[in-house]
VOBA-1610 file (N, C-alpha, C; in pm, whole numbers, padded with zeros to 5 digits, always signed):
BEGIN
Unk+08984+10738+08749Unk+09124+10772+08722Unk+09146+10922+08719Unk+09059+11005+08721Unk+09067+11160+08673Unk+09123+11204+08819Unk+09161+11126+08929Unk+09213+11217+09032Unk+09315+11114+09066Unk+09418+11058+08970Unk+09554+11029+08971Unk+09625+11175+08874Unk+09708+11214+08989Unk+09803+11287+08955Unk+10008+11187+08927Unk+10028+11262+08790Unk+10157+11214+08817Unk+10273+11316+08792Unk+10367+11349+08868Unk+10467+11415+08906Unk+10590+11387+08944Unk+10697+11480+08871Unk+10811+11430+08969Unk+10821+11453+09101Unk+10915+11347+09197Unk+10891+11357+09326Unk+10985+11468+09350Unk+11023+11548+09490Unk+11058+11630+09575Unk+11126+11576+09656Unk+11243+11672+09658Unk+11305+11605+09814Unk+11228+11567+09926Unk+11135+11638+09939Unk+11083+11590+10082Unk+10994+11435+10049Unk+10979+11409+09906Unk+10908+11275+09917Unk+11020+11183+09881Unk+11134+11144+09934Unk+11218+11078+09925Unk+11198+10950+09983Unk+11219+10990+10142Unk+11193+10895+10268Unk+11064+10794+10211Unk+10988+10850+10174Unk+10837+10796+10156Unk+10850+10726+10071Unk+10915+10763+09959Unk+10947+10637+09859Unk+11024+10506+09857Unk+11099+10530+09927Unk+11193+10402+10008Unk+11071+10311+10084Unk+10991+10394+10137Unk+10905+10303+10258Unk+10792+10198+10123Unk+10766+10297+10038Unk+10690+10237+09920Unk+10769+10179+09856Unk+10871+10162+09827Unk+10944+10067+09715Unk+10952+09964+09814Unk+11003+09939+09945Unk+10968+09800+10059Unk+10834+09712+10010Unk+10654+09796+10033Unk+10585+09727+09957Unk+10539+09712+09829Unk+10576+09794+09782Unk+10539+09786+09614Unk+10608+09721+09510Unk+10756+09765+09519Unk+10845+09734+09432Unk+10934+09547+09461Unk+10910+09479+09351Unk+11000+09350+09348Unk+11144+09409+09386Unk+11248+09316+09436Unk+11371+09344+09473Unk+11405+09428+09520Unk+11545+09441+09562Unk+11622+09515+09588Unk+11726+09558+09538Unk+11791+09699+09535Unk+11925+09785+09449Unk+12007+09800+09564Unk+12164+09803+09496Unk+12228+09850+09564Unk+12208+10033+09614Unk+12142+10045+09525Unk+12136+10198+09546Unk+11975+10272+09628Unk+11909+10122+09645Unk+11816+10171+09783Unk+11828+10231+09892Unk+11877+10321+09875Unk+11846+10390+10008Unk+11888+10545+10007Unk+11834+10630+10149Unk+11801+10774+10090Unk+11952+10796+10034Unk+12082+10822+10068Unk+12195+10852+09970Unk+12148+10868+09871Unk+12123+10721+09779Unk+12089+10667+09670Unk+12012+10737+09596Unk+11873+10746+09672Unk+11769+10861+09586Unk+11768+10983+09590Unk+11861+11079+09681Unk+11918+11175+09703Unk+11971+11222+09611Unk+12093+11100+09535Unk+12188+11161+09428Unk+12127+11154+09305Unk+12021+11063+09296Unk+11937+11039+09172Unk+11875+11172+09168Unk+11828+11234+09272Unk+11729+11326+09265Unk+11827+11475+09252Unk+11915+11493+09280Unk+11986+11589+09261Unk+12014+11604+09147Unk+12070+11478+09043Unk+12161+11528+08906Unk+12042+11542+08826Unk+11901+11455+08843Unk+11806+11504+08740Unk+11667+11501+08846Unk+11653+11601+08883Unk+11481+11614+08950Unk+11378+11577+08927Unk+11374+11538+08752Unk+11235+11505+08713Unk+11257+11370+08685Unk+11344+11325+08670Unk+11385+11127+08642Unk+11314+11062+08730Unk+11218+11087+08874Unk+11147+11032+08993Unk+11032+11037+08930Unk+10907+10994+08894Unk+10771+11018+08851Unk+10711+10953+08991Unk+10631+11025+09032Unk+10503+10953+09122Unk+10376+10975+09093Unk+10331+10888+09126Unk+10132+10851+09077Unk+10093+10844+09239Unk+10023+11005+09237Unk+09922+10996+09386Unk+09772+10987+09350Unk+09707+10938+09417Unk+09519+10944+09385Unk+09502+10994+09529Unk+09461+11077+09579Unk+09399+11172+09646Unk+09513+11208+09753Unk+09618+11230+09702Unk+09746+11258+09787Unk+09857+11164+09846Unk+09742+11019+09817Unk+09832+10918+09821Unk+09950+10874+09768Unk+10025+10850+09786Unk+10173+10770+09679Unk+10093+10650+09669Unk+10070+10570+09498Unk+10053+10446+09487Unk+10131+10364+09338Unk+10233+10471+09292Unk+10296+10435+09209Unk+10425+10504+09182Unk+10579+10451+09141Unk+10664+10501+09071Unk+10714+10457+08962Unk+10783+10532+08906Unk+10915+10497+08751Unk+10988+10620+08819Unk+11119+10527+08769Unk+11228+10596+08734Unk+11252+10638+08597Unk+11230+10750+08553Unk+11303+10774+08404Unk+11436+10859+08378Unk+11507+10739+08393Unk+11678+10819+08374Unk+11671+10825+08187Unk+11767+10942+08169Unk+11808+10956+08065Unk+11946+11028+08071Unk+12071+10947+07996Unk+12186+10982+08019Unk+12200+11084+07910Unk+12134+11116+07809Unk+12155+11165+07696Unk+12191+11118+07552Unk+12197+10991+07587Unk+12231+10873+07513Unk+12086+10764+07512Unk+12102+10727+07598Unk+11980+10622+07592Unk+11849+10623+07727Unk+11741+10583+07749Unk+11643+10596+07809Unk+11623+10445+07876Unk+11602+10481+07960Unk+11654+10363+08103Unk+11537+10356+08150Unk+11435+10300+08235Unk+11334+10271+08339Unk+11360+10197+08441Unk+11356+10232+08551Unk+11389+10166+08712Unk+11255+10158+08734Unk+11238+10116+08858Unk+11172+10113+08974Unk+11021+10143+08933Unk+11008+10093+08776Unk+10786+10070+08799Unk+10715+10018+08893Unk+10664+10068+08979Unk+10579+09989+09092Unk+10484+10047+09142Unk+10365+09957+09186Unk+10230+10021+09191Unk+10215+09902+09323Unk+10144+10021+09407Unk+10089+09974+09496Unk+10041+09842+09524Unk+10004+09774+09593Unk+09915+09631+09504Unk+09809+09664+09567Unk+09728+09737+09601Unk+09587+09799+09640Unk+09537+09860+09527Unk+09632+09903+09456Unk+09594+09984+09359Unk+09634+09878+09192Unk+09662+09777+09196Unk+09732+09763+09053Unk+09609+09717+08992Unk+09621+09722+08864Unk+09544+09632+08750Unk+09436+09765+08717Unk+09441+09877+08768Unk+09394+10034+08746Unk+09451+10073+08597Unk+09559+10064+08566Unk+09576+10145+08451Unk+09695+10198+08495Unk+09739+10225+08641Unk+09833+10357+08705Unk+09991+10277+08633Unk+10021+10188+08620Unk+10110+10190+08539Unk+10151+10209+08458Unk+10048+10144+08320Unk+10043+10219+08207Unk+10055+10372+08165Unk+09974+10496+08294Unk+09978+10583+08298Unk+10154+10642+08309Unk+10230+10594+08426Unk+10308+10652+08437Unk+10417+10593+08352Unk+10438+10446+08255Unk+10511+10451+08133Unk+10491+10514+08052Unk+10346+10579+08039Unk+10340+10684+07904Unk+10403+10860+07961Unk+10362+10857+08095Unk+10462+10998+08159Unk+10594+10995+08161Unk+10692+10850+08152Unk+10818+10855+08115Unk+10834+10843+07953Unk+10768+10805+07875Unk+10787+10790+07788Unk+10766+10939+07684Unk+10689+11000+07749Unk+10666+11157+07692Unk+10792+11266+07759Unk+10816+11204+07843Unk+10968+11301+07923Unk+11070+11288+07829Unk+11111+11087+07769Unk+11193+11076+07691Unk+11182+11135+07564Unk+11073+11150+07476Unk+11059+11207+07393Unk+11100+11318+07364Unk+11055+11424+07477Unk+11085+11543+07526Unk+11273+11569+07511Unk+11305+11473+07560Unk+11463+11521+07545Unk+11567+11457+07424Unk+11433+11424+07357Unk+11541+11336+07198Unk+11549+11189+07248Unk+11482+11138+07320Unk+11522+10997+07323Unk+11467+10925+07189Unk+11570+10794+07170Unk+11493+10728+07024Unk+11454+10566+07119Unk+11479+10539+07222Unk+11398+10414+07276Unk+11449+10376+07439Unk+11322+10326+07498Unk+11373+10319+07636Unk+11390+10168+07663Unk+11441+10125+07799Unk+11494+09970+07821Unk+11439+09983+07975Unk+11401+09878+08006Unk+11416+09869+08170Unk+11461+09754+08187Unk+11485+09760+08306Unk+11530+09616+08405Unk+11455+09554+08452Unk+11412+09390+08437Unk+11306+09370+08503Unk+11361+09232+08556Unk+11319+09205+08676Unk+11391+09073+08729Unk+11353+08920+08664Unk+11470+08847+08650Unk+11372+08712+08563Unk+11295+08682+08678Unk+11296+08672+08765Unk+11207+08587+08861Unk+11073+08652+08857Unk+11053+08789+08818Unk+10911+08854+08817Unk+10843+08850+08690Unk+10778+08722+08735Unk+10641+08695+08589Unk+10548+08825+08628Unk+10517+08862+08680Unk+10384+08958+08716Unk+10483+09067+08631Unk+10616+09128+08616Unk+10667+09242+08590Unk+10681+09221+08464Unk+10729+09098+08399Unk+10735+09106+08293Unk+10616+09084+08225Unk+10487+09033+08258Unk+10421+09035+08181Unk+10328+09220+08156Unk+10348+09267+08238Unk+10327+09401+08231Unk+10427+09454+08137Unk+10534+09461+08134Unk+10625+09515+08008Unk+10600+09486+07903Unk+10547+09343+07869Unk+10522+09269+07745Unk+10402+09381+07691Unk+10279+09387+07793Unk+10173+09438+07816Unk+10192+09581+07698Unk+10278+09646+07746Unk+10336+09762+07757Unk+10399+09775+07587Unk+10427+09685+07525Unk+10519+09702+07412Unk+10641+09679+07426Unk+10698+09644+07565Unk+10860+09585+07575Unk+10870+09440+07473Unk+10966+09391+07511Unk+11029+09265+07502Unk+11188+09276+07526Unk+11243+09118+07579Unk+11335+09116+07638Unk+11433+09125+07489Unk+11552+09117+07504Unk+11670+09102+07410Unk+11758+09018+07455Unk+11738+08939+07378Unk+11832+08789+07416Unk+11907+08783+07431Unk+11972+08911+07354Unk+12170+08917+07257Unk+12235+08956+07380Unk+12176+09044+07473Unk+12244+09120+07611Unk+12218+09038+07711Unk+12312+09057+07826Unk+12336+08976+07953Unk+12403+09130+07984Unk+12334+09167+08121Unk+12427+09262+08172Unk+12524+09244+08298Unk+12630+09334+08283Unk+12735+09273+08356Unk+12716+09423+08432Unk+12798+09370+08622Unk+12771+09451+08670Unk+12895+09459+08729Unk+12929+09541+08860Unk+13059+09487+08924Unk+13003+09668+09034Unk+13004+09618+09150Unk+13017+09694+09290Unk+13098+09813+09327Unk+13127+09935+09278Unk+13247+09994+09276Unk+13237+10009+09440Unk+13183+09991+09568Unk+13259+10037+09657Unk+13322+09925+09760Unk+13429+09833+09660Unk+13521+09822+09710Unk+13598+09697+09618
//
């Protein structure tokens, strides 16, 4: 593990992450695609975390923080690489970012259909909250 690096990504590793969230990441967002990670990456630069092992991309999180509350997107690890630790690694690199800016607790999204995701969150110290159902609605149109 001593030659996993984790960092926020760069504009120029944008493209590359799209191609990795195709195999790594469960589902799909409306907000997949470069636009999408473009504007993410503009209003906060360091909210992208990536996990490379010898220059490779084999993991991301998203760690948004509105200033209010601490959010997690897009955990995903390679599947060449999973069951390493590299996840765990990069929830504790979002979780030290949130700290960093006053957060008091983070939430992610995880799909019901992904037993493999949720049992990694569980893993992790998550659990779901029953009381919430989130509601969504499409603003473009």
């Amino acid at each position: 593990m001593n030659d996993l690096r984790i960092e926020p990504a760069a504009a120029a590793d944008l493209a590359t992450v799209l191609d990795f969230w195709k195999a790594a990441a469960e589902g799909t967002s409306i907000s997949d695609d470069l636009d999408g990670v473009e504007r993410l990456h503009a209003r906060d630069p360091q909210a992208l975390l990536l996990a490379r092992r010898g220059g490779e991309l084999v993991g991301t999180v998203i760690a948004g923080f509105d200033g209010w509350r601490c959010h997690l997107y897009r955990l995903a690890v390679h599947p060449d690489h999973r069951r390493q630790g590299i996840g765990s690694m990069l929830l504790a690199a979002a979780e030290e970012r949130f700290a960093a800016l006053g957060g008091r607790r983070s939430d992610a999204m995880v799909l019901n259909r992904n037993e493999r995701g949720q049992r990694a969150w569980e893993a992790a110290g998550y659990h779901p909250e029953d009381h919430w159902t989130r509601w969504v609605k499409p603003l473009d149109g």
